[in-house]
GUDO-102575 format. One line per field, with one value per residue (C-alpha): x, y, z; residue in three letters. Coordinates in steps of 0.5 Angstrom, whole numbers, plus 500, padded with zeros to 3 digits. Example, Ala and Ser with C-alpha at 12.3 -4.5 7.8 and 13.67 -1.06 7.14 Angstrom:
REM GUDO-102575
east: 525,527
north: 491,498
up: 516,514
res: Ala,Ser
REM end
This chain:
REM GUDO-102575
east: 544,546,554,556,558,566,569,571,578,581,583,575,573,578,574,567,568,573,567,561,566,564,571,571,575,582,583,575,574,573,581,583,580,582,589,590,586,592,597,595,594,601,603,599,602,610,608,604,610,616,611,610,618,620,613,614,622,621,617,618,610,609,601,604,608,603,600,604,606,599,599,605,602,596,601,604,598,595,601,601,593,595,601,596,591,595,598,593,590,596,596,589,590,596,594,588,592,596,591,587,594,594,588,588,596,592,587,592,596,590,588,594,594,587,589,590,595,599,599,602,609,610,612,617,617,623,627,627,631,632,627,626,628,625,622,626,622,624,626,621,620,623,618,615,617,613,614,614,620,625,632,633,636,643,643
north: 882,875,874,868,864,864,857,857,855,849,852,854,848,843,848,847,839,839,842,837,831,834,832,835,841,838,845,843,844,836,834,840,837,831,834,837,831,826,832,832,825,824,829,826,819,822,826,820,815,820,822,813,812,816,814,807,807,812,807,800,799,793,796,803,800,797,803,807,802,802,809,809,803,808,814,810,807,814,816,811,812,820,818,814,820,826,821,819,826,830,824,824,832,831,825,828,834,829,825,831,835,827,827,834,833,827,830,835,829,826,833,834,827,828,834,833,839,838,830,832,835,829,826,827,826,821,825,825,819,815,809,810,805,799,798,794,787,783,775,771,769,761,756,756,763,770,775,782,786,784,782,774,770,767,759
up: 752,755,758,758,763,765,766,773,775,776,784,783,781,786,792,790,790,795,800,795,799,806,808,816,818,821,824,828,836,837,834,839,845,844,841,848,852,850,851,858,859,858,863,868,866,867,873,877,875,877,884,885,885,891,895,894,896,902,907,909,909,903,903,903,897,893,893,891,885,883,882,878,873,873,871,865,863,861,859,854,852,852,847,843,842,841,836,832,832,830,823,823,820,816,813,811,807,804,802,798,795,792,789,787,784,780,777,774,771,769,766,762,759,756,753,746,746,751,749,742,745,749,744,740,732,729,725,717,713,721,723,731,735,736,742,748,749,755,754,755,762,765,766,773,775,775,770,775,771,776,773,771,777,775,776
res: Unk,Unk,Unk,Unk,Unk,Unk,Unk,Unk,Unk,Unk,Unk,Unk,Unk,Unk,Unk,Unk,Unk,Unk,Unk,Unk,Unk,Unk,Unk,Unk,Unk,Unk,Unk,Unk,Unk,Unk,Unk,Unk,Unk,Unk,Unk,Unk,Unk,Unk,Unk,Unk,Unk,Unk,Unk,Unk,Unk,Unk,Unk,Unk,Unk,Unk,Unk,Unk,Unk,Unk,Unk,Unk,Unk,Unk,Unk,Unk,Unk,Unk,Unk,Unk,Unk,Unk,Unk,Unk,Unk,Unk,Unk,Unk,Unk,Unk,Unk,Unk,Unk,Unk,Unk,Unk,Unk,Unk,Unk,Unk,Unk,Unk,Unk,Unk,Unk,Unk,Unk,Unk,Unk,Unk,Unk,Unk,Unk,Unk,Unk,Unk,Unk,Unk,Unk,Unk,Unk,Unk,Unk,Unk,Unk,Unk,Unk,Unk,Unk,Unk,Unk,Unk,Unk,Unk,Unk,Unk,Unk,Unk,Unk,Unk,Unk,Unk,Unk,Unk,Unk,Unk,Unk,Unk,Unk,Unk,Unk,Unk,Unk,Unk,Unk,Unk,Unk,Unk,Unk,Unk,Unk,Unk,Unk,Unk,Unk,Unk,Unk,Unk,Unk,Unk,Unk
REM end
């Protein structure tokens, strides 16, 4: 006695294509280090910059000074490279997520408008001795301007 295969669900379906697509795992070891790579950047940056004020304006050495200086431009340097990791890492996973919930919210779509069925109750019969309304058919558009479903301009 043979069994006949069960269809898989759409949820089935969606994660076995889902892991077919090789997309990387957003939640990997990699993003984590970079994530707290930025972070700790940005720390340094805001420390090394707020330790630069004081040291430039406690002496009255212009060397002492301009050291002091470059280590403050070092600070906001990796403060800005640290904000610009962290940033481009922490979207990198949303938008992946988001990427994916709208191919799979598409595929929905695409699914319930190819079925016969459900395609049938979205349109509704006219009723018995009524002629449906005719279709809104938008003027004819002036010379010379394009035609993109925005309202006329008054002249």
């Amino acid at each position: 006695m043979t069994s006949t295969p069960v269809p898989a669900s759409r949820a089935d379906r969606f994660v076995r294509e889902l892991a077919e697509l090789k997309i990387p795992d957003p939640a990997a070891a990699r993003t984590a280090l970079w994530l707290r790579l930025g972070g700790l950047l940005m720390t340094a940056g805001l420390v090394l910059g707020a330790l630069a004020f004081p040291l430039a304006h406690a002496t009255d050495n212009s060397l002492a000074q301009g050291d002091a200086l470059s280590l403050g431009l070092g600070g906001i340097t990796a403060a800005v490279v640290g904000a610009a990791l962290f940033l481009r890492h922490s979207l990198t996973g949303f938008l992946r997520f988001w990427l994916v919930r709208q191919s799979y919210d598409l595929d929905r779509l695409g699914e319930r408008l190819s079925d016969p069925a459900v395609a049938a109750k979205t349109v509704d019969p006219p009723a018995r001795g009524v002629d449906p309304p005719a279709p809104e058919v938008d003027p004819p558009a002036p010379e010379g301007e394009p035609r993109n479903g925005a309202a006329p301009s008054p002249r």
